[in-house]
Structures are given as C-alpha cells and as structure tokens.
N, C-alpha and C positions, 0 to 999 in steps of 0.2 A: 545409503543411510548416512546422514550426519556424522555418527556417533564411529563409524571409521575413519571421516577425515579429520575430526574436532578432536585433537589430544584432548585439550585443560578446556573446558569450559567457560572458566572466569575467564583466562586471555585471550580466549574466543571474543567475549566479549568488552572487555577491558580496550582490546587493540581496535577495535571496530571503535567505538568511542572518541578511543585517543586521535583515529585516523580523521574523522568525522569534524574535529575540532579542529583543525588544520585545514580543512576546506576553505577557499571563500563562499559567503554568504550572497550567491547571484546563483540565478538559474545554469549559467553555463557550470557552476560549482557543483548543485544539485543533481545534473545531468553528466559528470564526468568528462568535459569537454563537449560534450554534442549539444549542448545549448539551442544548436538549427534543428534539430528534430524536434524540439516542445512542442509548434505549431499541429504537424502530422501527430504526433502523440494524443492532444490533447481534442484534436479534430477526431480520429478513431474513439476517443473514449467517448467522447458524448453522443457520437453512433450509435456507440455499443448498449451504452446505459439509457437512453430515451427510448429504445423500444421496450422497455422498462416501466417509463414514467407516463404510457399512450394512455387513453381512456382501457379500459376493460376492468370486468370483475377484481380479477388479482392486480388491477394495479398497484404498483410501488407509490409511495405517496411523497410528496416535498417538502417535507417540513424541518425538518435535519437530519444532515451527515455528519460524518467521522472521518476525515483525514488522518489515514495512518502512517507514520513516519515521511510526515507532510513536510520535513526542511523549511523554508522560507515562504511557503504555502504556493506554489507554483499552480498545482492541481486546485485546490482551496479557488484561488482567484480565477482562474481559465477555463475551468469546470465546473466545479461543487456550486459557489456561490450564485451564477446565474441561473442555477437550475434550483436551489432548495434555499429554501426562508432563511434556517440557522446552520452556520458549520462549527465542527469544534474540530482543534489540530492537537496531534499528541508525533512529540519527536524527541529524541533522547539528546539530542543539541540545544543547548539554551540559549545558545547566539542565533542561530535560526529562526527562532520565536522570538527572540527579540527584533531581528529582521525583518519579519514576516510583518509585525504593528507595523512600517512604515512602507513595507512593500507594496500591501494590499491595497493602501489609501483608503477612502472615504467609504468601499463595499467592507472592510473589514472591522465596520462595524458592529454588521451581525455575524461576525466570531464569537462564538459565547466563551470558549474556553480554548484558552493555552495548556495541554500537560506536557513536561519535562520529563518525560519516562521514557525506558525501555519498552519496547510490547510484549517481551517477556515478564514484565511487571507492572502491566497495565490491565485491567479491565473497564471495558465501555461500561455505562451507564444502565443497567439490565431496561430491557424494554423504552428503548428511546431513540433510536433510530432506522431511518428507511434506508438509508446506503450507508455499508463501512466500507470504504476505500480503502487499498493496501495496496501502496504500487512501488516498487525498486525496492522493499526492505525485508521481502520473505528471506532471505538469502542469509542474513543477520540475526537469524532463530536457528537454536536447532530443532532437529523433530519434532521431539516430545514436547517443547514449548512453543513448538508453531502449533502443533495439535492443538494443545491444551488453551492457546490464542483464542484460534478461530472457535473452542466450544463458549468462551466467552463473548464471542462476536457473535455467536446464534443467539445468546443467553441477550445482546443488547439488542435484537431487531425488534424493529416494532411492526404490525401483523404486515404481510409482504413486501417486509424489510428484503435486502437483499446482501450481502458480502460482495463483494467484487475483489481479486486478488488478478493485478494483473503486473509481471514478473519474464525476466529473463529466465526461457527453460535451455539446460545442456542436451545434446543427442546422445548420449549413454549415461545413465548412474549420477554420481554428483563430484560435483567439482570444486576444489577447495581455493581462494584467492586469498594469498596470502597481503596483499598490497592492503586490502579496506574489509580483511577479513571474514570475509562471507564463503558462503556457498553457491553452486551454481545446482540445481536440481533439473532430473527431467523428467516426461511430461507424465509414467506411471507413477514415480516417487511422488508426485504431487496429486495425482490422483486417491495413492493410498493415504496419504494423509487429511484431503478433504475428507475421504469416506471414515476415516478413523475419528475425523472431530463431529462426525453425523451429520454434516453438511450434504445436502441434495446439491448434485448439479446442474444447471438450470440452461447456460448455456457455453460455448467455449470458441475461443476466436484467434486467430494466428493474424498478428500487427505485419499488416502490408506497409511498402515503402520505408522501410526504415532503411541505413546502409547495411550490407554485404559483410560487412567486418564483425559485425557486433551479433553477440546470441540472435537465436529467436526469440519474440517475445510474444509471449500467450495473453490472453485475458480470461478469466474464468467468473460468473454468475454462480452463483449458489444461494439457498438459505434450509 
C-alpha cells in the first residue's frame, strides 16, 4: 500500500512535479535515459493494442484517445495518432505540452486538447473515448487516487472503449523512489486496485526485450 511508503501526500506530490520540471523536454528525458528502448516500447504497444482495434463484434473503435501523463507526446506521435482520428494529452508539465506543438509536427494537428493537470485532478471527458493510455505515471498516484482515476476512466469510455495501463511492476509490495518521487507497485497491488476501481480485466502482457537492469514492465487491458 502506498499509504506506508507516502509520509505527506502534498510532498509526494509537490516533489514529483518539482522533479519533472528539471527534466529535459526529449524523449530520452521522458524515458530516464533509455531513449533506445522507445522503438521496442512503442513496437510492443501497438501489438498489444490492435488486437483490440481487429474487426469483430466488441471491437475497440478509432475515433479518439487519451494520453495520460503523455510528456512531449512520445506515445501520442509513435502510437495513438496513426491508429485513432483524434488524441487528446493531459500531463502535469507545461513545458512538455508546449514541446509536444512542435514535436509532433504537422500529425499534431488532430490533437484536440492540451491539459496541464495532475491525473489525480483530472477527469477524462465522461463517454468519449475508445482508448485511455496511462503509461510510466501509475507510480505518481497514490491508491486511493489511482482508484478513484481509473473509475473516471471507465466513467470516459466510450462503448468498448478500453483503459490500457501499462507500467513498471516491483517483485514484492511497493517501492518508494525517492529521486522523481513515485512508487514502484507489484503485480497483486495492481491487480487490487483495477478490481477496486470496477475495471474488468481484458488482458495482461509482460514487455519482452527491454534491458535486464530496469523493472519489469506489464501492460494491462481492461474496461
């Protein structure tokens, strides 16, 4: 649980912020150094997510996504946009988003929306999108507002919309980083809290080829 490694909650959050600001504003910024994994990264998620978007009954449909704590819009550009008509990006950096207009170039057009927010103080649009992306920022919530997140992300799908959270899990309990301030969860902690925000889990996938040093990274389907 969060809620033993998070003394103060605002510094939880304050410091994460502050850390965030001090970044640069490039992919290898966004990625902590590993900039060379983006490729692998963003190759595995559009795997993951098009057996999603195939023909069938339930299909996911492409008419807009949600980038969550989208930085410079790395994912936005590499993924979201070649696949779905509109994206919208919400990240609590506003040098990011400013980034991001010149990042994207001429597909960042259909960006509909910039938000400047925390995800603990954001809610998506109720009923307006088929995919909410959340990738490298679970860690930056605690619990109860990662819960209480994701029931606003069911509250924004639209009919076999989907969540998509995909995340560095620890191998025991969670782990606190005191550097950019987050948590490190593993993979029952995160199970009980999809189950707590009433999220179905649809499907779940362990990120091959990344390097040996760095967590494991899950991706999880739900809606």
């Amino acid at each position: 649980m969060t809620s033993e490694v998070v003394e103060n909650e605002c510094e939880f959050y304050s410091k994460a912020e502050k850390y965030w600001k001090d970044v640069p504003a490039t992919v290898d910024g966004m990625l902590g150094g590993y900039g060379h994994i983006s490729s692998i990264d963003i190759n595995s998620s559009r795997k993951f997510l098009q057996r999603f978007l195939r023909d069938g009954p339930n299909r996911t449909g492409t008419t807009r996504a949600l980038d969550c704590g989208a930085g410079i819009g790395r994912i936005t550009k590499r993924l979201l946009l070649p696949l779905f008509k509109t994206v919208d990006m919400v990240d609590v950096t506003e040098d990011f988003l400013t980034k991001a207009k010149s990042y994207l170039g001429e597909e960042g057009r259909r960006v509909r929306n910039y938000y400047c927010c925390g995800l603990q103080d954001f809610s998506p649009e109720p009923n307006s999108y088929d995919v909410i992306w959340i990738q490298w920022v679970i860690g930056h919530l605690t619990d109860n507002h990662l819960s209480d997140f994701l029931k606003r992300c069911r509250a924004g799908l639209r009919p076999n919309g989907i969540v998509v959270i995909k995340d560095n899990m620890a191998q025991e309990g969670v782990i606190m980083d005191d550097v950019d301030s987050s948590v490190c969860r593993d993979l029952d902690v995160v199970h009980k809290i999809i189950r707590r925000a009433g999220l179905h889990l649809l499907a779940e996938e362990r990120q091959e080829n990344f390097p040996d040093e760095i967590y494991h990274v899950y991706t999880f389907a739900m809606r």
